[in-house]
N, C-alpha and C positions, 0 to 999 in steps of 0.2 A: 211563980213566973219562970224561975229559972227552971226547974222539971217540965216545966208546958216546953222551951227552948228545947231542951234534951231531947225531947219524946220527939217533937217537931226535926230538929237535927237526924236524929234515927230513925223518922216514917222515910225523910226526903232519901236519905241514904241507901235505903232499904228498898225505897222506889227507883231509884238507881239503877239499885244492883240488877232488879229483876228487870227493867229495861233493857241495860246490857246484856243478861243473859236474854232475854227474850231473840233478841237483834242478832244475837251470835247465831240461836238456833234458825235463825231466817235467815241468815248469809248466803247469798248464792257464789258459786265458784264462775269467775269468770270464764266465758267463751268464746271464742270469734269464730265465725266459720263464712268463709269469704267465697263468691260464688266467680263462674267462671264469664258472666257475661252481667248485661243490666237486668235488672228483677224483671220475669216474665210468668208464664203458667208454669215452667218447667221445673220454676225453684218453685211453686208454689206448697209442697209438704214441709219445708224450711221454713216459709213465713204461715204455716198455719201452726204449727208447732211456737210459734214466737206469738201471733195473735192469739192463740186462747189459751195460751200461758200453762203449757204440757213443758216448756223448759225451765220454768220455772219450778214448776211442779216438782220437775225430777231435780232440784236443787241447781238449775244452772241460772246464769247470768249471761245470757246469750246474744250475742251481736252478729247482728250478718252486715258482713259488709258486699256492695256489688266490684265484681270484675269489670272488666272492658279492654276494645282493643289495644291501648297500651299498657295494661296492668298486669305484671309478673307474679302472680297469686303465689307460685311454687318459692320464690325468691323471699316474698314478704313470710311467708312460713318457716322458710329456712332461719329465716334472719329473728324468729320468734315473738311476731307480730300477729299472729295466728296461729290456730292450735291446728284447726284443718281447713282443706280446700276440696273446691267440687272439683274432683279430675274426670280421669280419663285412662284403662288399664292402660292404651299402650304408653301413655306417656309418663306412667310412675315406670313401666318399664325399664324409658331409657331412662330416667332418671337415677337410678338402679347403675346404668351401664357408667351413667356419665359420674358417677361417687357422692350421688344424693339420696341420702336413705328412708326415701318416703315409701309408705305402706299405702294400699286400700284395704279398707275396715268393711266397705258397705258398699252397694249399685241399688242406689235409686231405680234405675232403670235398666229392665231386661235388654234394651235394644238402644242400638246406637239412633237418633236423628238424623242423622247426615244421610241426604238426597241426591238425587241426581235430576233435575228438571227438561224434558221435553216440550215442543208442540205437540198438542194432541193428534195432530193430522199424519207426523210423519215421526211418532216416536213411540210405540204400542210397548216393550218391553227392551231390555237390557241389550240385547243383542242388534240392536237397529241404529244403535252409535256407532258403529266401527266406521261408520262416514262421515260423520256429524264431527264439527268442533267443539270442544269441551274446555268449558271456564274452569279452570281447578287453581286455587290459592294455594300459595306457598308451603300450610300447612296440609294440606292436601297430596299434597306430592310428596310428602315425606309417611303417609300413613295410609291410604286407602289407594291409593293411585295403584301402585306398586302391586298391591295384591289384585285391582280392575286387570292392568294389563296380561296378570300372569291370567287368571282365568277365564278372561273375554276377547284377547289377541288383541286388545286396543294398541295404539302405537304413541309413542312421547310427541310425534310428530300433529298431533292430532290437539294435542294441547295449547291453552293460551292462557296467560293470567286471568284469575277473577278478582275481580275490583270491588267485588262488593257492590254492584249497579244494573239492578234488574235488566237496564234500559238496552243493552247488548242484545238480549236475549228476545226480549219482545219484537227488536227490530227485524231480525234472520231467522228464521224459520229452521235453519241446519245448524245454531247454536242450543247446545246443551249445557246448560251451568248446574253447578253444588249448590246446595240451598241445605238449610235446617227444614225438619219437618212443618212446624205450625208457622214457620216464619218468610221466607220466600215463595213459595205455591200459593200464600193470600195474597200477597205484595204485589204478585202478578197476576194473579186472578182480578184484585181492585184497580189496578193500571189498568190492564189489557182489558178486562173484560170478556176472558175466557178462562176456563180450568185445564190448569198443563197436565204432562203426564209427571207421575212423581213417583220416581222407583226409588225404593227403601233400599238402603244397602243390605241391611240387617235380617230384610228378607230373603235376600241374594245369597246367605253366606256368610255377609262379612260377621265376626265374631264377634268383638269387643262390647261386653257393657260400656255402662254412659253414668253420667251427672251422679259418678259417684261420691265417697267421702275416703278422704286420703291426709291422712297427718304425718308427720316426721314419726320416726321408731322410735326416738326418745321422747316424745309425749305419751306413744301407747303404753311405751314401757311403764314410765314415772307415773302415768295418770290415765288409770284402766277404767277404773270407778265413772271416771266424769265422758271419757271417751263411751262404753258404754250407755252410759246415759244420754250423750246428745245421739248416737246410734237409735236406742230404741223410740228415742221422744220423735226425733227427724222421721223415722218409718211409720208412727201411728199418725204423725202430720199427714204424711202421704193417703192413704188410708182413709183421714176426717175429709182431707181435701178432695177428695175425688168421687166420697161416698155421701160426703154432707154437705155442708151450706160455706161456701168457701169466700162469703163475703169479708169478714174481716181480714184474712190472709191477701184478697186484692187488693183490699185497702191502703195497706201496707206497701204491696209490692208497687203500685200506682203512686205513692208517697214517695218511695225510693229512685222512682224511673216515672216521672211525670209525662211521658213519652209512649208510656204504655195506655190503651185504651182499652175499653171493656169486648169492644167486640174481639179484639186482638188476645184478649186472655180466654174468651170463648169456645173460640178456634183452637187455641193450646188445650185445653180441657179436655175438647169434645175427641181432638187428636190421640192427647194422653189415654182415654180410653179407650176410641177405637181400635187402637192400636196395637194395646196390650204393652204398651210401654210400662208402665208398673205393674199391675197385677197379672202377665201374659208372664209367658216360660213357664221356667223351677217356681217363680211367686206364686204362683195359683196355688201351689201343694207346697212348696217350703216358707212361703213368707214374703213380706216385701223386704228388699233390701237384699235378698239371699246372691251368695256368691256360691259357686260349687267349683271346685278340682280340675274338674275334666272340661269346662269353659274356659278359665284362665290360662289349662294349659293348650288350647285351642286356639287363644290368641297366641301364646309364645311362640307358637311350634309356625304359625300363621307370619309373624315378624323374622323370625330366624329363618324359615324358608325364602321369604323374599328379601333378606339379607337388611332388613331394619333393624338388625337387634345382633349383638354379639351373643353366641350361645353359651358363652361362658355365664353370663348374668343367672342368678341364683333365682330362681322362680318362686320358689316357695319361699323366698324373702322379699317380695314384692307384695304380697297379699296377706291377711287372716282373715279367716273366717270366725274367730271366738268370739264378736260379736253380734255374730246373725246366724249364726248356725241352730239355736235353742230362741230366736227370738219368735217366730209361727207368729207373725203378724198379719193374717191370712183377709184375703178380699171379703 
């Protein structure tokens, strides 16, 4: 009896151990990665990467948490609450100026969103504003304005706050407001009942990637391995999402942002590809997520001319490329 105890004693032990070790080699390394707005199509490579458990896969434990308009994503990163945030080049830029030492790693997106909305009647292309008033937001006037007026002779005079309220716009026929791509141009299309004109910045000129990934330099530093990993697992999201069956990734995103509808993610999709918002530019031949040199330094040279940027800011410390450069995560 007492040997039956022993043996017993030493299975359950032994079953134990291999438990524990079992559970260690399944640990996932925590994640956060905080988005810059509420869950929509545009984070959707984030949430398809987290629904069919690609971060998992690659050993993470991954959380997204949503942005919104009072939420200081770069602040809760600082403060090491998050490993990374969906930014934005020029604003890791100033961040750079202002003594925050955040990197981007990756661009989701070859082209910025950010629109410019017209009446179709009396707004055909870029050049047909210079009479028209223009709803531009406060961040707006610190980043795209500035370069509008140097290449379109717009004038500061010409401007009025945007409120974020379609309802200006529909009313005056000589009002032109900022709008995101998949998001304002429906919003007024389903009010109004007509299709505005909607110029791309991105196709104007304007430089900047968009909804990229951006982490403090002492996470890349200290933690290459895992940055890597949510880098590659996030860009084959993109990729599953766009190429395949992106049901459970809305699922998700509609969970997160109950606000969000299925037509409204539709419309982001159908845009996302039109568009070539991911797989358009350098991504068709170097990959999704690719950042190149001669882009970045297209935005700097773009901020420092129109005096948004001190030129002293270190450019090649605001960026790397070592995880998308060999990643050829190709359309």
């Amino acid at each position: 009896m007492q040997k039956s105890l022993k043996f017993a004693a030493r299975s359950a032990l032994a079953l134990a151990a291999a438990a524990t070790m079992a559970s260690g080699a399944l640990a996932q390394e925590k994640f956060t990665y905080m988005t810059n707005w509420f869950a929509q199509a545009e984070h959707g490579g984030f949430y398809q990467a987290l629904a069919d458990g690609s971060y998992k896969a690659a050993g993470l434990d991954v959380t997204i948490r949503m942005g919104g308009p009072q939420v200081n994503i770069v602040q809760i990163m600082a403060a090491g609450q998050a490993e990374c945030v969906m930014g934005y080049d020029t604003q890791t830029m100033k961040l750079r100026e202002q003594g925050i030492n955040a990197v981007t790693v990756a661009a989701s997106f070859q082209k910025d969103p950010q629109v410019l909305i017209g009446h179709p009647d009396v707004v055909k292309k870029m050049e047909d504003l210079k009479d028209k008033t223009l709803l531009i937001s406060s961040a707006g006037m610190t980043t795209y304005w500035p370069w509008l007026k140097a290449k379109y002779g717009f004038a500061d005079s010409q401007v009025k706050p945007y409120t974020f309220n379609i309802q200006p716009f529909i009313a005056d026929k000589n009002v032109v407001q900022q709008g995101y791509l998949s998001s304002e141009p429906y919003a007024i299309e389903t009010a109004a009942k007509f299709k505005p004109t909607t110029l791309l910045l991105s196709d104007h000129g304007w430089p900047p990637y968009s909804t990229t990934i951006v982490c403090m330099e002492k996470t890349v530093k200290e933690r290459p391995k895992a940055v890597a990993a949510f880098v590659k697992a996030s860009m084959e999201g993109w990729k599953k999402y766009l190429t395949g069956n992106p049901a459970a990734a809305n699922a998700l995103i509609k969970k997160d942002n109950p606000n969000m509808t299925d037509d409204k993610i539709a419309v982001g999709i159908a845009l996302l590809k039109s568009t070539g918002m991911v797989f358009g530019g350098d991504a068709a031949t170097m990959g999704v997520g690719i950042m190149t040199d001669a882009r970045m330094k297209a935005t700097y040279d773009m901020m420092v001319a129109n005096k948004l940027l001190d030129p002293k800011v270190d450019l090649k410390a605001t960026y790397t490329t070592q995880f998308v450069k060999d990643l050829k995560v190709l359309p």
